[in-house]
C-alpha positions as CSV (number, residue, x, y, z in Angstrom):
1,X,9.2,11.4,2.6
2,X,11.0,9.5,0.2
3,X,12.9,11.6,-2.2
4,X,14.1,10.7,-5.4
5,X,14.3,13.7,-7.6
6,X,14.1,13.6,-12.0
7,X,14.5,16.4,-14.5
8,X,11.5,16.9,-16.3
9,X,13.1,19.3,-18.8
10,X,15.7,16.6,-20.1
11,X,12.9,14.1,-20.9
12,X,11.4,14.6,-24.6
13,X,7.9,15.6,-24.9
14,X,7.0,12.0,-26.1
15,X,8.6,10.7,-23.3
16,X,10.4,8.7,-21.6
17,X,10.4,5.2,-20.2
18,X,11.5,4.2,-16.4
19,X,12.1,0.8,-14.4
20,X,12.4,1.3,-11.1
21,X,13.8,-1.9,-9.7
22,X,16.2,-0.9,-6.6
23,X,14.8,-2.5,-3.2
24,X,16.1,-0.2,-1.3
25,X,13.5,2.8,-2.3
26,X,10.3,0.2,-0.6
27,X,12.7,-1.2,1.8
28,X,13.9,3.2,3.1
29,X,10.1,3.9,3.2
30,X,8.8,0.7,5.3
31,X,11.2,1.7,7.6
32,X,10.5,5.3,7.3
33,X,6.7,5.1,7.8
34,X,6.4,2.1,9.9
35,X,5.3,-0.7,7.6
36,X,4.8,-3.9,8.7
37,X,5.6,-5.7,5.6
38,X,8.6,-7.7,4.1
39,X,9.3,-8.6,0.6
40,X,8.1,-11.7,-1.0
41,X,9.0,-11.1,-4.8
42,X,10.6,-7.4,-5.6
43,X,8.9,-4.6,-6.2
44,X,9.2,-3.4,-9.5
45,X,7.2,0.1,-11.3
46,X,7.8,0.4,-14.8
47,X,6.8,4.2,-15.2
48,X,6.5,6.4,-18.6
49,X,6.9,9.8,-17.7
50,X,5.6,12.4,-19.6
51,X,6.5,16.2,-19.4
52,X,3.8,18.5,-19.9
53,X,5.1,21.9,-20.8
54,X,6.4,24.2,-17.8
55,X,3.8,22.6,-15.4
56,X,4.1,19.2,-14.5
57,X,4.4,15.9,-15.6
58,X,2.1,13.0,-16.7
59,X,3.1,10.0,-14.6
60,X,1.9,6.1,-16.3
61,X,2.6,2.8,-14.9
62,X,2.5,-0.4,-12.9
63,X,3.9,-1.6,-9.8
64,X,4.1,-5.2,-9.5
65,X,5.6,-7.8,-7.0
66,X,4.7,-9.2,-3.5
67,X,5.2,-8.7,0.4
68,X,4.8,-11.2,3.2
69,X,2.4,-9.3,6.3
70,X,0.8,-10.3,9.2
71,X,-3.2,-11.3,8.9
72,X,-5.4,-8.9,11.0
73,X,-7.4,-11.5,12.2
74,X,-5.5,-14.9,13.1
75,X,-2.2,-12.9,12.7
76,X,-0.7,-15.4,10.4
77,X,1.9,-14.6,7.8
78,X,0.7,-15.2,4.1
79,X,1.7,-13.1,0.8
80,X,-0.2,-10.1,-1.0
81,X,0.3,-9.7,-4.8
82,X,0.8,-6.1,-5.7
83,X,-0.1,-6.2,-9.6
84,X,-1.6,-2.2,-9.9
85,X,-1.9,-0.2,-12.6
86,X,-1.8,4.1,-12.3
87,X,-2.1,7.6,-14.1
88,X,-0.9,10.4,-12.0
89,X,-0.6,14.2,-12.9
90,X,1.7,15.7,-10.8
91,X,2.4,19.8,-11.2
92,X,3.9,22.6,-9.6
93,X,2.2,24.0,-6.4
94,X,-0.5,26.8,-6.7
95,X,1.2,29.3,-3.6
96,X,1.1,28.1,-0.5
97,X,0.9,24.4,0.0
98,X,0.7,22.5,3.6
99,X,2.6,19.2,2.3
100,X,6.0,19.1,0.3
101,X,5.7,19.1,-3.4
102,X,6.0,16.3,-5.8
103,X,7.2,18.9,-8.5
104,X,10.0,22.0,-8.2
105,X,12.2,24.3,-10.1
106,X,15.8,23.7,-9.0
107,X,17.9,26.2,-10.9
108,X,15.8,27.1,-13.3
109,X,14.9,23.1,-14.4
110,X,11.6,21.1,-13.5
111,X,12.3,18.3,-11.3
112,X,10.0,15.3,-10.0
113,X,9.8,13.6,-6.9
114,X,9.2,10.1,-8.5
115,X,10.2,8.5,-5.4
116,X,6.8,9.6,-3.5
117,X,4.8,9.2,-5.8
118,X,6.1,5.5,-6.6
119,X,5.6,5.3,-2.3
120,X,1.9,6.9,-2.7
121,X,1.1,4.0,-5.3
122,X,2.6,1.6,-2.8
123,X,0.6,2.7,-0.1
124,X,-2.1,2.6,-1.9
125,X,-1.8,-0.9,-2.8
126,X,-1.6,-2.3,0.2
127,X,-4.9,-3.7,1.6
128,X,-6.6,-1.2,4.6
129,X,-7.6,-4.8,6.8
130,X,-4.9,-7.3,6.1
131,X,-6.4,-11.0,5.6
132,X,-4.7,-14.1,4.8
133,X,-8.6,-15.3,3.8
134,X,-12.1,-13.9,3.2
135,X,-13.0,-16.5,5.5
136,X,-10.6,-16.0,8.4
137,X,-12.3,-17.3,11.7
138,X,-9.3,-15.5,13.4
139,X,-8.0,-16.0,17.2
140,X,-10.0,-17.8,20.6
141,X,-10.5,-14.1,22.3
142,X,-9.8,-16.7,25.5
143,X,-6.9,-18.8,24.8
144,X,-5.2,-17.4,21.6
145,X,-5.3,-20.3,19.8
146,X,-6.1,-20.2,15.8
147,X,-9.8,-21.3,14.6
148,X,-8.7,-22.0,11.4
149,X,-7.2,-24.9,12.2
150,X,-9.9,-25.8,14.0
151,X,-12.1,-25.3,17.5
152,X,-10.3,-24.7,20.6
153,X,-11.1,-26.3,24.1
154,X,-12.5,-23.2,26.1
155,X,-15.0,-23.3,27.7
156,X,-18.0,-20.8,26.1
157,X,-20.1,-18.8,27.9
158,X,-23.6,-19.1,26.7
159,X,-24.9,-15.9,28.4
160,X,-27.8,-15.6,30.9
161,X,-29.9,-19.4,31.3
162,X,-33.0,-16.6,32.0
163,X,-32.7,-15.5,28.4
164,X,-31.9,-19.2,26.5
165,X,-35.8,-19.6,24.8
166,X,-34.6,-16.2,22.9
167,X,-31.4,-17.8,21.5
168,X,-33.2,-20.0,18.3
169,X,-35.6,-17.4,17.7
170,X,-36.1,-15.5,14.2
171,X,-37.5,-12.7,13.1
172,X,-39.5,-12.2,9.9
């Protein structure tokens, strides 16, 4: 998980303005979790936190930038904006709790894990079926090669010559 730990009780109750900016935080977590992405234009969050009483904290912001990743289809490189806007309430754990906590009490102060919730946003951005185009024609299943630049030379197998009259026909 990546950890980067704030006092809530030294930020006003109006709050308090954050850039996050350091490429190391997305660059940690990619490794971490296995991401196949690499930066295209830094990631930056610009993040208001603010505290809300001896519970939690009321996280606002963006997260804007770019990565290069691989196309799911053709497996291509091509870039993903990453322009996302978010509103996240984070607060201390009700008893027993399975995952770690985004909110503690070290030493009698309220700290958040701004780090993972910054990496949940990132996550979060990222598209669940990579493609470089809505219209991807993808790869020759026979001989690899990429149908967006145009057909290949295999040869197709048109199926069983018994069931060819079926091919044209429509149903109503």
């Amino acid at each position: 998980m990546i950890e980067l730990w704030m006092p809530i009780s030294e930020i006003p109750a109006d709050g308090r303005e954050y850039t996050f900016d350091d490429q190391a935080l997305w660059h940690d977590g990619w490794k971490e979790f296995s991401v196949a992405v690499e930066a295209s234009e830094n990631l930056v969050a610009e993040v208001m936190i603010l505290p809300q009483g001896d519970d939690g904290a009321l996280v606002r912001g963006t997260l804007k930038g770019a990565v290069s990743m691989r196309c799911d289809r053709c497996t291509a490189d091509f870039v993903f904006k990453i322009d996302e806007s978010f509103d996240v309430f984070e607060q201390l754990p009700d008893g027993e709790y399975d995952e770690e906590p985004r909110v503690r009490t070290e030493s009698g102060e309220l700290q958040l894990n701004i780090g993972a919730v910054l990496w949940e946003e990132f996550a979060l951005a990222l598209p669940v079926k990579p493609l470089c185009s809505e219209d991807c024609k993808g790869m020759c299943p026979g001989c690899g090669k990429d149908l967006n630049e145009g057909p290949c030379e295999c040869d197709r197998d048109e199926g069983d010559e018994r069931l060819a009259v079926f091919r044209n026909l429509k149903i109503k």
